[in-house]
N, C-alpha and C positions, 0 to 999 in steps of 0.2 A: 930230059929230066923226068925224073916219076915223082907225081906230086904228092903221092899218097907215103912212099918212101921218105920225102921230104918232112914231110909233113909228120910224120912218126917220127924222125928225129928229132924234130924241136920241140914235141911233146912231150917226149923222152928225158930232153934235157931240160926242159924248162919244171917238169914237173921232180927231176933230181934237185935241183934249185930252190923250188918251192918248199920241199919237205925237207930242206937238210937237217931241219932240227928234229926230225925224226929217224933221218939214216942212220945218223949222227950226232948222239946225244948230244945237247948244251951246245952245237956248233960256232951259234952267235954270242957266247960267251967268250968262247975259245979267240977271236977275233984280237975283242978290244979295244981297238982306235976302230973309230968311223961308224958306229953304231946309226947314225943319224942315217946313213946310207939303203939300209936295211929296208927299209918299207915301200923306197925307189925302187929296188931292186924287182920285190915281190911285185909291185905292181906292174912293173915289166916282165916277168915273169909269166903274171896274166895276162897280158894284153898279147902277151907271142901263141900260146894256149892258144885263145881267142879267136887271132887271125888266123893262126892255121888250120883250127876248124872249118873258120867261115870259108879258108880258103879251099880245103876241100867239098864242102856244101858247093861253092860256085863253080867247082869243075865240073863237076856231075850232076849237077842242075842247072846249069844256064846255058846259053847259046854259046858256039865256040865266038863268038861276037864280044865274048868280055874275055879276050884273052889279056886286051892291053890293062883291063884289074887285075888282073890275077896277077900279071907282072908285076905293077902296082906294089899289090901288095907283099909278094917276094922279097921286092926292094925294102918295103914297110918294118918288114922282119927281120931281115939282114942289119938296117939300123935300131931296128930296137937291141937287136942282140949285142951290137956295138956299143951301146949306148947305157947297156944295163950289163 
């Protein structure tokens, strides 16, 4: 698996998520029901940002000795993305 591949994806789409009210004029208007949802969302939105950063920072800067974090955090990500 190429991390950094990986990793550009869920930047990619987390940051289309982030700014939809900007792709996409008025998007959270366009909605309607569930507005309450919205702020969940963004905050997972950032927290995927976040890890997959960090998670590239710890490839390429730690020992292969943290591979079982990095796995870790894969998992970490794949349920934020499920989750949000």
């Amino acid at each position: 698996m190429s991390i950094p591949w990986f990793t550009f994806v869920n930047v990619s789409f987390a940051l289309i998520i982030l700014f939809r009210n900007v792709l996409i004029s008025n998007f959270d208007r366009s909605i309607g029901a569930h507005l309450e949802i919205l702020p969940f969302i963004d905050e997972i939105t950032g927290g995927i940002i976040a890890l997959s950063l960090l998670l590239v920072l710890f490839i390429y800067r730690l020992p292969a000795s943290f591979t079982p974090l990095c796995m870790a955090m894969l998992m970490t990500i794949s349920l934020m993305w499920k989750h949000g």
